[in-house]
mmCIF file of the protein (N, C-alpha, C, O) and its ligand, coordinates in Angstrom:
data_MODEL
# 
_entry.id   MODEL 
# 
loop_
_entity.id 
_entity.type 
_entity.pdbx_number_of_molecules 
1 polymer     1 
2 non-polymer 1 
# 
_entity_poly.entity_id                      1 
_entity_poly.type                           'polypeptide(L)' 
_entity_poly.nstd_linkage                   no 
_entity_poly.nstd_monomer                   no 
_entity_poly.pdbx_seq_one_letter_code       
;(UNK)(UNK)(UNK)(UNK)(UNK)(UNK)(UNK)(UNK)(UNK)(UNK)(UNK)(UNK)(UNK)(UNK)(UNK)(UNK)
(UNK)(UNK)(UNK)(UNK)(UNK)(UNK)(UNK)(UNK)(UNK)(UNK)(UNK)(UNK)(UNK)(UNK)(UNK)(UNK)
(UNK)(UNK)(UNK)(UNK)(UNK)(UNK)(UNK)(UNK)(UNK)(UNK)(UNK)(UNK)(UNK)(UNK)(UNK)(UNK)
(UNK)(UNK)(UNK)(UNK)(UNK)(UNK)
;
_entity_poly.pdbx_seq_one_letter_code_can   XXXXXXXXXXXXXXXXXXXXXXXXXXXXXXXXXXXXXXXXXXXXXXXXXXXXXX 
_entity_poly.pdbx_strand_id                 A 
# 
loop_
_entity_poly_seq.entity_id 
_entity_poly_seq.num 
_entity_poly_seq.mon_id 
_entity_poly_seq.hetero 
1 1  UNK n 
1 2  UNK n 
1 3  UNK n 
1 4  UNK n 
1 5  UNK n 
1 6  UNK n 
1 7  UNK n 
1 8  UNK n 
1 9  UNK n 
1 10 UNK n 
1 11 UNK n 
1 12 UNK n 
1 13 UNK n 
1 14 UNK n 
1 15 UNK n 
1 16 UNK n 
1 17 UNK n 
1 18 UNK n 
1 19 UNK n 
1 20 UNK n 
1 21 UNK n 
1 22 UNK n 
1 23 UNK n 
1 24 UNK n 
1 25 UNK n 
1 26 UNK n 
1 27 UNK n 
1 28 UNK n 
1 29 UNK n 
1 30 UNK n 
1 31 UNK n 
1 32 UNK n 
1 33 UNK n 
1 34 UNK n 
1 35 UNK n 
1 36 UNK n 
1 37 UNK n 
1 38 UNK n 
1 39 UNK n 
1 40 UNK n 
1 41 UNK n 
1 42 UNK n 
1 43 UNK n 
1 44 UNK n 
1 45 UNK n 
1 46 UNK n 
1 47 UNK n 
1 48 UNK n 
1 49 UNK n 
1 50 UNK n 
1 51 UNK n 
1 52 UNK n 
1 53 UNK n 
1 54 UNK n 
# 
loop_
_struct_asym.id 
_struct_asym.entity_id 
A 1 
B 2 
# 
loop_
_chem_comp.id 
_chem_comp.type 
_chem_comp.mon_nstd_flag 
UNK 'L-peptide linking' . 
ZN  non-polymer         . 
# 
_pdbx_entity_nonpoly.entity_id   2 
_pdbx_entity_nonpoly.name        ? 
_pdbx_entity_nonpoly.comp_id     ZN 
# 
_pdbx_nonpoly_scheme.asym_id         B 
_pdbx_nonpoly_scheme.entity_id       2 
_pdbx_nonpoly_scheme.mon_id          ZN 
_pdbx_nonpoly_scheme.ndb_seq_num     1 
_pdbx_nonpoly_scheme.pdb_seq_num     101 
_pdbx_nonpoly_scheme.auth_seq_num    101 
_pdbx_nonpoly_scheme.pdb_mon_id      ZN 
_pdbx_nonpoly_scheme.auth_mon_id     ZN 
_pdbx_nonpoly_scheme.pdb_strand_id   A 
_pdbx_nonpoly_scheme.pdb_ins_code    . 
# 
loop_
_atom_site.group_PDB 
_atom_site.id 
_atom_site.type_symbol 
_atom_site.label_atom_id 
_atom_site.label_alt_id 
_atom_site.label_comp_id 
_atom_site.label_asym_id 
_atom_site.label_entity_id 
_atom_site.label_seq_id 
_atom_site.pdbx_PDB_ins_code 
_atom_site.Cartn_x 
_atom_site.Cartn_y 
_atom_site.Cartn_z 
_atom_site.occupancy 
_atom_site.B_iso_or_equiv 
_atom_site.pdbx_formal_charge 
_atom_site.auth_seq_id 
_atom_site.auth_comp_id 
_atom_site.auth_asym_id 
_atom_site.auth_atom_id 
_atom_site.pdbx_PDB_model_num 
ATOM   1   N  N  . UNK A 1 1  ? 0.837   -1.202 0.000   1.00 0.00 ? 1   UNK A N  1 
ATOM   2   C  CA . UNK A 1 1  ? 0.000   0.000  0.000   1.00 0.00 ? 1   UNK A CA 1 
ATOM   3   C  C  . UNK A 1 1  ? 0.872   1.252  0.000   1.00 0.00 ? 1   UNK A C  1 
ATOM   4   O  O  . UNK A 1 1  ? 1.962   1.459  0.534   1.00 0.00 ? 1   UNK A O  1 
ATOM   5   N  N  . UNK A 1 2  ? 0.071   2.048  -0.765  1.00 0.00 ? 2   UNK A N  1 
ATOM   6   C  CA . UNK A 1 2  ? 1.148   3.632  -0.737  1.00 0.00 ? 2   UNK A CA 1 
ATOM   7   C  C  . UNK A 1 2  ? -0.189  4.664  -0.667  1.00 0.00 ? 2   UNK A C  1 
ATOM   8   O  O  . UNK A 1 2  ? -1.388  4.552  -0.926  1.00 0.00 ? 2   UNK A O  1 
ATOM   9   N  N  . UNK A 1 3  ? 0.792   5.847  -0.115  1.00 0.00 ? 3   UNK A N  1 
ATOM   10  C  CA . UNK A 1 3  ? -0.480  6.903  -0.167  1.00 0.00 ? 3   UNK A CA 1 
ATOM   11  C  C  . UNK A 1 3  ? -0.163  8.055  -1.197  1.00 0.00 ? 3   UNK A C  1 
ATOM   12  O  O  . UNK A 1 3  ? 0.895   8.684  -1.180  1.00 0.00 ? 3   UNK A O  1 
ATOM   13  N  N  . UNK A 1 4  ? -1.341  8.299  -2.234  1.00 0.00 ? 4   UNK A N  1 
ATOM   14  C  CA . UNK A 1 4  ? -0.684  9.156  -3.420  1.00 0.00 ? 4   UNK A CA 1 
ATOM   15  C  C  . UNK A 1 4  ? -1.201  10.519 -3.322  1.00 0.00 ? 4   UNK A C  1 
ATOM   16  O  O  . UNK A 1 4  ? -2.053  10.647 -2.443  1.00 0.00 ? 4   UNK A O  1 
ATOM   17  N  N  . UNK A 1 5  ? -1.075  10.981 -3.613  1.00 0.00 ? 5   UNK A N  1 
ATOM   18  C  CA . UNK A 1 5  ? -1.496  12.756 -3.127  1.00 0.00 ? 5   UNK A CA 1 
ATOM   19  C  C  . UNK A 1 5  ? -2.109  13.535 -4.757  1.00 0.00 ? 5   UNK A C  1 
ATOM   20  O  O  . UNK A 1 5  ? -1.408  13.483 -5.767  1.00 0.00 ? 5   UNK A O  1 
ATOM   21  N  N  . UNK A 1 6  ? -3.366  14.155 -4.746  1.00 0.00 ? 6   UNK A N  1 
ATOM   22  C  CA . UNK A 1 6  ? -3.983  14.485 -5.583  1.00 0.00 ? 6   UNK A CA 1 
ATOM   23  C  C  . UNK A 1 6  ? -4.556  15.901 -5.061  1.00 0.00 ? 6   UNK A C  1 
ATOM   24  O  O  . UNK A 1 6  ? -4.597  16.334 -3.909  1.00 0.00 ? 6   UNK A O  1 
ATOM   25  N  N  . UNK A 1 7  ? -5.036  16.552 -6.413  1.00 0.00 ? 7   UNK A N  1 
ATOM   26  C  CA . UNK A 1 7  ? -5.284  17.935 -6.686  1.00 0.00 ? 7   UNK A CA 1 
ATOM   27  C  C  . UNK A 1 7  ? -6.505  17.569 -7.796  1.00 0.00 ? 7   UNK A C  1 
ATOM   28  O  O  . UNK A 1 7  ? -6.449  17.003 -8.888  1.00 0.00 ? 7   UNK A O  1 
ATOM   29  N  N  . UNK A 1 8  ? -7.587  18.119 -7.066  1.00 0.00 ? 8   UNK A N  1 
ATOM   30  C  CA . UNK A 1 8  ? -8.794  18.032 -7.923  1.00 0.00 ? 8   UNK A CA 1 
ATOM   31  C  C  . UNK A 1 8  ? -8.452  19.624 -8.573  1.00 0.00 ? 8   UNK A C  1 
ATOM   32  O  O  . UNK A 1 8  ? -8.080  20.623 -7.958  1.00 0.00 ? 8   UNK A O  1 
ATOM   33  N  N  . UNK A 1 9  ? -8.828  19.389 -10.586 1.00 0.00 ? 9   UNK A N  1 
ATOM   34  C  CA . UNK A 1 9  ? -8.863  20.558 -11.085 1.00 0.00 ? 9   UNK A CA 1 
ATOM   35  C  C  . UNK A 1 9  ? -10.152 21.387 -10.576 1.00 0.00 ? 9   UNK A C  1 
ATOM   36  O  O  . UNK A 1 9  ? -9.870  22.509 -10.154 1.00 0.00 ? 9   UNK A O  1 
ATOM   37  N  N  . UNK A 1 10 ? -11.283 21.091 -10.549 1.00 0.00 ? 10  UNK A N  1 
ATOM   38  C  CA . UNK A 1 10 ? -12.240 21.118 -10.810 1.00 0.00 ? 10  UNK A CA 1 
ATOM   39  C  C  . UNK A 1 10 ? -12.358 22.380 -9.188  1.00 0.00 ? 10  UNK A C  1 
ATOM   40  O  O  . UNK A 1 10 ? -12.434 23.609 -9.174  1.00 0.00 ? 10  UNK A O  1 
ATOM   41  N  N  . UNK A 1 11 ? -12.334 21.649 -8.349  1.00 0.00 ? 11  UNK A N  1 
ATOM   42  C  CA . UNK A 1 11 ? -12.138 22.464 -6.938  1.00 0.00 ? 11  UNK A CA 1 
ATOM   43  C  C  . UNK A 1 11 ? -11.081 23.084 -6.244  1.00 0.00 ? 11  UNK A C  1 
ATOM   44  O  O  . UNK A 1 11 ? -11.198 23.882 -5.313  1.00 0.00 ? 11  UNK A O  1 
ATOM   45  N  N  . UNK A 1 12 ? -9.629  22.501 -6.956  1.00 0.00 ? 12  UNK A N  1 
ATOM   46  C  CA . UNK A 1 12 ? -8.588  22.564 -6.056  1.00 0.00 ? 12  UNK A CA 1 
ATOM   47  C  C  . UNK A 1 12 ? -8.335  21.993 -4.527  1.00 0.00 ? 12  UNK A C  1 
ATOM   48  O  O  . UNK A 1 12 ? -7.464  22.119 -3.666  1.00 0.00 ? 12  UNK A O  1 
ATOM   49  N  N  . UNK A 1 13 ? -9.567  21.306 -4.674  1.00 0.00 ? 13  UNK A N  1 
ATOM   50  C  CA . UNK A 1 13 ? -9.184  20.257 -3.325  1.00 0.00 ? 13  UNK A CA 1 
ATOM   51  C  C  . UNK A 1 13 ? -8.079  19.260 -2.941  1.00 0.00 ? 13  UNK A C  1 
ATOM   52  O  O  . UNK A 1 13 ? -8.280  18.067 -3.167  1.00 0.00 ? 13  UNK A O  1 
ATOM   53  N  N  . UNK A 1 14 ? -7.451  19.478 -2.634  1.00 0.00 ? 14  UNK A N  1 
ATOM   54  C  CA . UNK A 1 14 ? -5.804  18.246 -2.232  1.00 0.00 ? 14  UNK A CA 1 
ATOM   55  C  C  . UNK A 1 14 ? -6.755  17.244 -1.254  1.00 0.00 ? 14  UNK A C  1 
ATOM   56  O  O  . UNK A 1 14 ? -7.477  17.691 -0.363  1.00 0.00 ? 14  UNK A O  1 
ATOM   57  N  N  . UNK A 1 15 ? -6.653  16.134 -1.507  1.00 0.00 ? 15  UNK A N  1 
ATOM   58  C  CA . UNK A 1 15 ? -6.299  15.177 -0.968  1.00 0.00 ? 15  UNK A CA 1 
ATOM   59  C  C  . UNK A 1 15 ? -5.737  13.815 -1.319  1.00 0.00 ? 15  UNK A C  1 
ATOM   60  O  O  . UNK A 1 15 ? -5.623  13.492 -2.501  1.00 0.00 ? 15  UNK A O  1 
ATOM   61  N  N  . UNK A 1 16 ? -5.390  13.025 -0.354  1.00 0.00 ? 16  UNK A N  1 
ATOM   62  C  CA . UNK A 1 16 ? -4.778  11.459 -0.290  1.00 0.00 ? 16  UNK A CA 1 
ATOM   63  C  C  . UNK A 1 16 ? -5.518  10.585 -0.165  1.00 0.00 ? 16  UNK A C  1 
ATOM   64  O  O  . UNK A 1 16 ? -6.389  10.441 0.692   1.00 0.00 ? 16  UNK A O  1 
ATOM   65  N  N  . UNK A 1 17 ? -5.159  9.753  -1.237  1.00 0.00 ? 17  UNK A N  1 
ATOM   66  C  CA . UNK A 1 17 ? -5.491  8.391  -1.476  1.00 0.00 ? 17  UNK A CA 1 
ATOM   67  C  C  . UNK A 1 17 ? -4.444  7.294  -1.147  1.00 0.00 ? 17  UNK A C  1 
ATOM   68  O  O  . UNK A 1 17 ? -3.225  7.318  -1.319  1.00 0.00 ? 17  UNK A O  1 
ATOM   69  N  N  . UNK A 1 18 ? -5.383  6.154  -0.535  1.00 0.00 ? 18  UNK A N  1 
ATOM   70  C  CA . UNK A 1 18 ? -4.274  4.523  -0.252  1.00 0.00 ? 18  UNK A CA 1 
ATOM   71  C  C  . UNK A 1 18 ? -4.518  3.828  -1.054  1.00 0.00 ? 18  UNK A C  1 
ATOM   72  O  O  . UNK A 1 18 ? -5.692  3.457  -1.037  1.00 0.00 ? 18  UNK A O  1 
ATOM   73  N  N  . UNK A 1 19 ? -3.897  3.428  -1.842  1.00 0.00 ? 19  UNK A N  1 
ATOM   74  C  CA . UNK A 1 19 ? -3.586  2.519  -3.099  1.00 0.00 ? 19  UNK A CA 1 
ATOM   75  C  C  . UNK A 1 19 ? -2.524  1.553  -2.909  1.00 0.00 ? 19  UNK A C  1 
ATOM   76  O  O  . UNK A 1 19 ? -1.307  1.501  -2.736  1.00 0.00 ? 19  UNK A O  1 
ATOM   77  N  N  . UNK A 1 20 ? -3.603  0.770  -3.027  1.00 0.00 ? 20  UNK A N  1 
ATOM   78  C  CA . UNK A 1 20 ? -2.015  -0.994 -3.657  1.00 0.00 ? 20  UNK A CA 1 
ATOM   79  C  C  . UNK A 1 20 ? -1.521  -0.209 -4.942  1.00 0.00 ? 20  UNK A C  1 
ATOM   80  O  O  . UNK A 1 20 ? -2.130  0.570  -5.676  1.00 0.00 ? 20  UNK A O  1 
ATOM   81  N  N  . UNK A 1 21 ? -0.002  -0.745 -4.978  1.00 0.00 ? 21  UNK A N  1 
ATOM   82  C  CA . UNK A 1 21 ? 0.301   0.070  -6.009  1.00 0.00 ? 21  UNK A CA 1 
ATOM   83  C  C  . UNK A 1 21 ? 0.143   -1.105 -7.575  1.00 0.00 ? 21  UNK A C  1 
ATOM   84  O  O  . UNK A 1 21 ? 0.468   -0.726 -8.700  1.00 0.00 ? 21  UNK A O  1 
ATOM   85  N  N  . UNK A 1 22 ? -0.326  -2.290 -7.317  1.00 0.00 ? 22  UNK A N  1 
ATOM   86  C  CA . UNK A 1 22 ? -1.322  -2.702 -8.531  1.00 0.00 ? 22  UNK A CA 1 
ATOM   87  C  C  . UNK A 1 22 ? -2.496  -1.985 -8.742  1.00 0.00 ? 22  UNK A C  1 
ATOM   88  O  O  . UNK A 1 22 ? -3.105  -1.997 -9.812  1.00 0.00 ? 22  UNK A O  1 
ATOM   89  N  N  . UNK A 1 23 ? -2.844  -1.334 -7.711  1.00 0.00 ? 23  UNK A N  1 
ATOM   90  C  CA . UNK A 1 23 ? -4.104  -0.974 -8.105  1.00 0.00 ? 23  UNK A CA 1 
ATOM   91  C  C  . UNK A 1 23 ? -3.638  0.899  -9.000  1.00 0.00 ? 23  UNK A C  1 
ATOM   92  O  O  . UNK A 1 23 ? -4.264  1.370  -9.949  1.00 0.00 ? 23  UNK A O  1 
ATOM   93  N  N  . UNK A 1 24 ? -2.680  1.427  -8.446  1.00 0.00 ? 24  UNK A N  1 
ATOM   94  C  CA . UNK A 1 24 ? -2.630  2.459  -8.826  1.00 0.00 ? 24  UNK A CA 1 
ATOM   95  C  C  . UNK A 1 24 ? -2.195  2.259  -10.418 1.00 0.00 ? 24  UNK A C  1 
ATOM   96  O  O  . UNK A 1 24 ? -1.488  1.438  -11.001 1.00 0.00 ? 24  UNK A O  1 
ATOM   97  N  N  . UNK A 1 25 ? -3.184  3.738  -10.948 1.00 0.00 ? 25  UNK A N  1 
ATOM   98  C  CA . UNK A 1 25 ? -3.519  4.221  -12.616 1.00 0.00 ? 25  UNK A CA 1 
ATOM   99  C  C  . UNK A 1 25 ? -4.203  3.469  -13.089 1.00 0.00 ? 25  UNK A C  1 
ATOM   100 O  O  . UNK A 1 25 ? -4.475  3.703  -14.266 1.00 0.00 ? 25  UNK A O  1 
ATOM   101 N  N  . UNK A 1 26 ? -4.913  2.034  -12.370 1.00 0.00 ? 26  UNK A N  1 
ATOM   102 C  CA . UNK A 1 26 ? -5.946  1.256  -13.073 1.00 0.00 ? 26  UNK A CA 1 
ATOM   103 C  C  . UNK A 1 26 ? -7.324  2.283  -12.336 1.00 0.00 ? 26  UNK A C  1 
ATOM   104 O  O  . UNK A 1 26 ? -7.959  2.912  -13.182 1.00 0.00 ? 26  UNK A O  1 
ATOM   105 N  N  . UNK A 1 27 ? -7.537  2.368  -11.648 1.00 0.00 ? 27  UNK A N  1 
ATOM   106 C  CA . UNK A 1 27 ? -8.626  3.234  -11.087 1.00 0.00 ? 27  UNK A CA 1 
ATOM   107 C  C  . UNK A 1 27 ? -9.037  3.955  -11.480 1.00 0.00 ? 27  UNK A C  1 
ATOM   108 O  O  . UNK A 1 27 ? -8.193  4.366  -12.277 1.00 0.00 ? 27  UNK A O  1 
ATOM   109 N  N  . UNK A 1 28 ? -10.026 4.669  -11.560 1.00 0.00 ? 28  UNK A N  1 
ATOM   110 C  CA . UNK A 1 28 ? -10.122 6.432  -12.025 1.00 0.00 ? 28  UNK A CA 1 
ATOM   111 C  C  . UNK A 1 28 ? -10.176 6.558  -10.314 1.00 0.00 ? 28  UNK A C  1 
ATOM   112 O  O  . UNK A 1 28 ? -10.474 5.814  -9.380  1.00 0.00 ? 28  UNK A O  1 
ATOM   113 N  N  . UNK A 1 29 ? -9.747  7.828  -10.474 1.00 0.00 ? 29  UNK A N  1 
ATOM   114 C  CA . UNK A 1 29 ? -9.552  8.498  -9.253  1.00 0.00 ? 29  UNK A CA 1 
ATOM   115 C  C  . UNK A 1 29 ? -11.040 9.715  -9.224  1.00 0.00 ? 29  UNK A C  1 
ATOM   116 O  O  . UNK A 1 29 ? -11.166 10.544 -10.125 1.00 0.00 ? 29  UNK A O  1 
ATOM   117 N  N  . UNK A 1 30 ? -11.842 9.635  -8.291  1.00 0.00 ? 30  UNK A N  1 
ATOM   118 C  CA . UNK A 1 30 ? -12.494 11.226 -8.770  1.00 0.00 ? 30  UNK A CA 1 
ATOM   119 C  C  . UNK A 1 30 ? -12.357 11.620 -7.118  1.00 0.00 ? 30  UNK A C  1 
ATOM   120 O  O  . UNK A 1 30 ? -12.031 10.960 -6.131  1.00 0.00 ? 30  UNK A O  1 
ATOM   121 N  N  . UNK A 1 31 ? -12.747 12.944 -7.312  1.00 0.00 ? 31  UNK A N  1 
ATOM   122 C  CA . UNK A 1 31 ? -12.542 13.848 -6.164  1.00 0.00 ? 31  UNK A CA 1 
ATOM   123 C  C  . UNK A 1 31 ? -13.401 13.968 -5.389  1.00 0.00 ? 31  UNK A C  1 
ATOM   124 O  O  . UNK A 1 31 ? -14.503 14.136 -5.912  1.00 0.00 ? 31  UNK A O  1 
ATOM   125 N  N  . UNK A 1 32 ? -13.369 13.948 -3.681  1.00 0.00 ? 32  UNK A N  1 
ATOM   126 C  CA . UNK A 1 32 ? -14.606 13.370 -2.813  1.00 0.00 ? 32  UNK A CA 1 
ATOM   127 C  C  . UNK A 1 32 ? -15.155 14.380 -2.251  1.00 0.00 ? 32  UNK A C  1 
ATOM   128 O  O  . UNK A 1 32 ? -16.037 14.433 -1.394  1.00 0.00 ? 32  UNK A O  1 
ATOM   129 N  N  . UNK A 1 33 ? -14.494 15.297 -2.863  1.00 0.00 ? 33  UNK A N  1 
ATOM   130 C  CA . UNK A 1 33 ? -15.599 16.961 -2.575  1.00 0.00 ? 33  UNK A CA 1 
ATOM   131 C  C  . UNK A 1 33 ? -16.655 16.831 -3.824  1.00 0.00 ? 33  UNK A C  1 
ATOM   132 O  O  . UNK A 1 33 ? -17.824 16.446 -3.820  1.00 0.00 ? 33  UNK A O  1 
ATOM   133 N  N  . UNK A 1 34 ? -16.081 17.148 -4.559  1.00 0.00 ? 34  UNK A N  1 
ATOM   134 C  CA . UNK A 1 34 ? -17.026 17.610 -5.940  1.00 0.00 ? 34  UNK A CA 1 
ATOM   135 C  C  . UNK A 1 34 ? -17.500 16.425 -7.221  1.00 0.00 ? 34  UNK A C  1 
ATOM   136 O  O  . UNK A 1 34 ? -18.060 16.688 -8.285  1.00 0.00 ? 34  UNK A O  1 
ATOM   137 N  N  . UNK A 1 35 ? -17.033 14.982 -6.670  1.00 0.00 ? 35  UNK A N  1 
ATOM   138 C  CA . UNK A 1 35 ? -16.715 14.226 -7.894  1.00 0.00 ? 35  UNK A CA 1 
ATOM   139 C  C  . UNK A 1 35 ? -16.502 14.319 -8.780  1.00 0.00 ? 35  UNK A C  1 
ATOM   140 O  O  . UNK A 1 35 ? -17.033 13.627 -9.648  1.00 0.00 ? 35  UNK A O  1 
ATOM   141 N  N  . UNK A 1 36 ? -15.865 14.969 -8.955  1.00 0.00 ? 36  UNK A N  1 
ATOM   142 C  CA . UNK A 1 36 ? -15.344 15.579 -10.245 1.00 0.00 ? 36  UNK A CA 1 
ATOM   143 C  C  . UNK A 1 36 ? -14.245 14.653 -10.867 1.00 0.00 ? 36  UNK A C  1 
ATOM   144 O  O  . UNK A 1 36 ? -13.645 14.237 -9.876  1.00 0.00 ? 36  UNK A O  1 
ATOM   145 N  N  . UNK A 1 37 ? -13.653 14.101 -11.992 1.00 0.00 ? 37  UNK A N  1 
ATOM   146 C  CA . UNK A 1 37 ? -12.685 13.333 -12.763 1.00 0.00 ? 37  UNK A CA 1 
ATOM   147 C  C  . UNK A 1 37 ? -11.206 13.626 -12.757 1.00 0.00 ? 37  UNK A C  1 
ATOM   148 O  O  . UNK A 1 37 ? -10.283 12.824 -12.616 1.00 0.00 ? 37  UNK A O  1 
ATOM   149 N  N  . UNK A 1 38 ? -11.140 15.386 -13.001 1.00 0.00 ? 38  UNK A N  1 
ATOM   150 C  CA . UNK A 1 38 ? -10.040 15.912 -13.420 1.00 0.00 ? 38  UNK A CA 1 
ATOM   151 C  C  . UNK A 1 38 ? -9.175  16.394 -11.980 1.00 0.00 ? 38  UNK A C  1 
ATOM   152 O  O  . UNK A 1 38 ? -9.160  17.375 -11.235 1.00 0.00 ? 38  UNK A O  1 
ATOM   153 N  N  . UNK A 1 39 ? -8.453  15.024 -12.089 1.00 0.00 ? 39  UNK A N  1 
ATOM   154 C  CA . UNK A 1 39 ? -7.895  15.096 -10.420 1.00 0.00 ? 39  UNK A CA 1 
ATOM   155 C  C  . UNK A 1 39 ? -6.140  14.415 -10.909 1.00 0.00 ? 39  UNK A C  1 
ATOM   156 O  O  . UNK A 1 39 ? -5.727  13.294 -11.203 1.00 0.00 ? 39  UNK A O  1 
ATOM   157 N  N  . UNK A 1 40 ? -5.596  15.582 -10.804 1.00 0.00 ? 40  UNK A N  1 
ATOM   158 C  CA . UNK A 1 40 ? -4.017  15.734 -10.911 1.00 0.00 ? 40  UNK A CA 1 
ATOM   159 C  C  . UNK A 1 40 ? -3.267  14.822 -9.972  1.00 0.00 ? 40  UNK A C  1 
ATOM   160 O  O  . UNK A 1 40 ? -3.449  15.162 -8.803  1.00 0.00 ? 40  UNK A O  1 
ATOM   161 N  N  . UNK A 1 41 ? -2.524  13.828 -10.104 1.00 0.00 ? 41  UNK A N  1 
ATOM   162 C  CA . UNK A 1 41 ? -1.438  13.485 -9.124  1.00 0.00 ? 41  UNK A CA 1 
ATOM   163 C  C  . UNK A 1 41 ? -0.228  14.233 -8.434  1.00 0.00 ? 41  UNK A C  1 
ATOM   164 O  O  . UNK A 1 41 ? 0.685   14.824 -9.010  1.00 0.00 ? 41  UNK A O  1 
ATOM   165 N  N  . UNK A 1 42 ? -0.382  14.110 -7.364  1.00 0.00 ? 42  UNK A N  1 
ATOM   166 C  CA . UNK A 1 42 ? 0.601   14.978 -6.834  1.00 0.00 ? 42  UNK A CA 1 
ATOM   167 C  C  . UNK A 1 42 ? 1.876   14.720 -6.857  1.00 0.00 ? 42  UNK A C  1 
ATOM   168 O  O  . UNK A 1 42 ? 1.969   13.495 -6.767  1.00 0.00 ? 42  UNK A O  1 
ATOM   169 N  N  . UNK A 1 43 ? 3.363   15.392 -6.958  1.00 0.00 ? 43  UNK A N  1 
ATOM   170 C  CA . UNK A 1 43 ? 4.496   14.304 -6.369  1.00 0.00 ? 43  UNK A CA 1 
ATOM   171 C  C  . UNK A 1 43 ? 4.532   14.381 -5.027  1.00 0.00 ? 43  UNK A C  1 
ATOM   172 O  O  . UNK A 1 43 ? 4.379   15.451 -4.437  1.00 0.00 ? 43  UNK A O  1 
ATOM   173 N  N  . UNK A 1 44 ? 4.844   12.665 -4.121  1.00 0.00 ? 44  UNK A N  1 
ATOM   174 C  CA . UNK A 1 44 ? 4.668   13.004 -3.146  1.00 0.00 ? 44  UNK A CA 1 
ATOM   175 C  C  . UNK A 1 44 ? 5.687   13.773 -2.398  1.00 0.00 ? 44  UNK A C  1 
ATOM   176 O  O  . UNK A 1 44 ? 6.730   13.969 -3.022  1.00 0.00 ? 44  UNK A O  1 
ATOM   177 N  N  . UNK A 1 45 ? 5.623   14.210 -1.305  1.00 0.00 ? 45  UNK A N  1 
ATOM   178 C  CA . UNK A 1 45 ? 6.592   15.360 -0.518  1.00 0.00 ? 45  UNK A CA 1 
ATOM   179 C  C  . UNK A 1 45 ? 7.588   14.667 -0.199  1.00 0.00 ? 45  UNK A C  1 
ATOM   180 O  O  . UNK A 1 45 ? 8.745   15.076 -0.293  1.00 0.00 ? 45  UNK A O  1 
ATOM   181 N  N  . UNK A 1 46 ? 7.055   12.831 0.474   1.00 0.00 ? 46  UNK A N  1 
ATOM   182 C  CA . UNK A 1 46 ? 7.939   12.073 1.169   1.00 0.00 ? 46  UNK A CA 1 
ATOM   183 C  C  . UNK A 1 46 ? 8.989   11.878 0.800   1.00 0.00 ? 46  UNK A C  1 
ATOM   184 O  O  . UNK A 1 46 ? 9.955   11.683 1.537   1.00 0.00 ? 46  UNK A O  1 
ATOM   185 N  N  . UNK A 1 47 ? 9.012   11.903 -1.186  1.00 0.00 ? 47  UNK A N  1 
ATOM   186 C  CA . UNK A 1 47 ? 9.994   11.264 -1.817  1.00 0.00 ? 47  UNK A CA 1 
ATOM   187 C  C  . UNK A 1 47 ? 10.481  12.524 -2.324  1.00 0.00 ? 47  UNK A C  1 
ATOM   188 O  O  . UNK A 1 47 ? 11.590  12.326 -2.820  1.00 0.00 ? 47  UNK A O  1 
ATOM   189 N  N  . UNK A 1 48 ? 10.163  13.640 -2.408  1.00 0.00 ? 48  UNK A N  1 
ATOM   190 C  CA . UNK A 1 48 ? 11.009  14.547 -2.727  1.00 0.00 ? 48  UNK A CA 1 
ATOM   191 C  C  . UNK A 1 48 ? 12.141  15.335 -2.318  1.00 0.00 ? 48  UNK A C  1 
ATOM   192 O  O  . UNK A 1 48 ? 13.101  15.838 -2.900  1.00 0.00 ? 48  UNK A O  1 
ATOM   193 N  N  . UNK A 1 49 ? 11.585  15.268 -0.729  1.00 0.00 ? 49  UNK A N  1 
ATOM   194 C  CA . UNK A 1 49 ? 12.806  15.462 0.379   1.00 0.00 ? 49  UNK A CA 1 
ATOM   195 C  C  . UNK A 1 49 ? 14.125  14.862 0.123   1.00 0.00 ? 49  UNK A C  1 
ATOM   196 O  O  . UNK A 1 49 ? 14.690  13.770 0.051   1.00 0.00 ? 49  UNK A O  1 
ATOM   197 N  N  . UNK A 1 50 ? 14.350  16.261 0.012   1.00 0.00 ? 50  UNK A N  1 
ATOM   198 C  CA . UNK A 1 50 ? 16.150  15.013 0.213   1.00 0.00 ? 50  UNK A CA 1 
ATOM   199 C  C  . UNK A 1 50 ? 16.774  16.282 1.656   1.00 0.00 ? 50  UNK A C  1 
ATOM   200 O  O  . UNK A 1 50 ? 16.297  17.237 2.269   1.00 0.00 ? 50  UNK A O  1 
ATOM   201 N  N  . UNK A 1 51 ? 17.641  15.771 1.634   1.00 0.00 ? 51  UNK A N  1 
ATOM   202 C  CA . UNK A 1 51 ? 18.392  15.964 3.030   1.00 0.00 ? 51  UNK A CA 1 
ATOM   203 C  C  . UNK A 1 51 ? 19.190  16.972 2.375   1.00 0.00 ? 51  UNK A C  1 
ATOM   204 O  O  . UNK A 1 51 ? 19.768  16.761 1.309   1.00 0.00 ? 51  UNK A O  1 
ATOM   205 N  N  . UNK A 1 52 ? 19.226  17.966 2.946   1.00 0.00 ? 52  UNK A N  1 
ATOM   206 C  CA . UNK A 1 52 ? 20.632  19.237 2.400   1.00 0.00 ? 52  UNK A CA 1 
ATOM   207 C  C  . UNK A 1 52 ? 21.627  19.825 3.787   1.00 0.00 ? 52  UNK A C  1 
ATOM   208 O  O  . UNK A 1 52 ? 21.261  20.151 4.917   1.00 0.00 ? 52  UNK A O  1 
ATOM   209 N  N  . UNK A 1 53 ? 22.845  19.803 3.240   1.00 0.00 ? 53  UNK A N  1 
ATOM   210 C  CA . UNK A 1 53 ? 23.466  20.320 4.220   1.00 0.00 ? 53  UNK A CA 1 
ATOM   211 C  C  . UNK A 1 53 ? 24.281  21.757 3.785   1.00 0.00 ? 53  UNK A C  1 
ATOM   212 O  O  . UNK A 1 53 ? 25.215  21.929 3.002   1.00 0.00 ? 53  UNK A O  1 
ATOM   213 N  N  . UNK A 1 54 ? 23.808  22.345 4.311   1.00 0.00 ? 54  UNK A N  1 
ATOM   214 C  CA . UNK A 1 54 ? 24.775  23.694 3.627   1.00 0.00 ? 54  UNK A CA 1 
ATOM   215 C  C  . UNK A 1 54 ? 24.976  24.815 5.187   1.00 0.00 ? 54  UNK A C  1 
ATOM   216 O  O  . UNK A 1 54 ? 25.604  25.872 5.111   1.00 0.00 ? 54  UNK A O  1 
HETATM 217 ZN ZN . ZN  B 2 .  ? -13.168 18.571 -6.648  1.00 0.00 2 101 ZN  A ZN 1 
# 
């Protein structure tokens, strides 16, 4: 299981979804404010972090 992070166009609502990652991009994803379709993947934060030392 992973948690993927989304951006509804439609509202701009962010939220997270838990997905097997078989299951992830087979799904449609819609948005649980507005149901709306047009719902952007986020990158997640977890993996973007990197460590800096300066
Ligand atoms: Zn929405």
């Amino acid at each position: 299981m992973a948690t993927y992070e989304y951006l509804c166009e439609g509202c701009k609502h962010q939220f997270s979804l838990v997905q097997r990652i078989s299951e992830h991009g087979k799904k449609k994803v819609t948005c649980p404010k507005c149901k709306g379709t047009k719902v952007k993947q986020q990158i997640s934060l977890f993996q973007v972090k990197t460590s800096r030392k300066s």
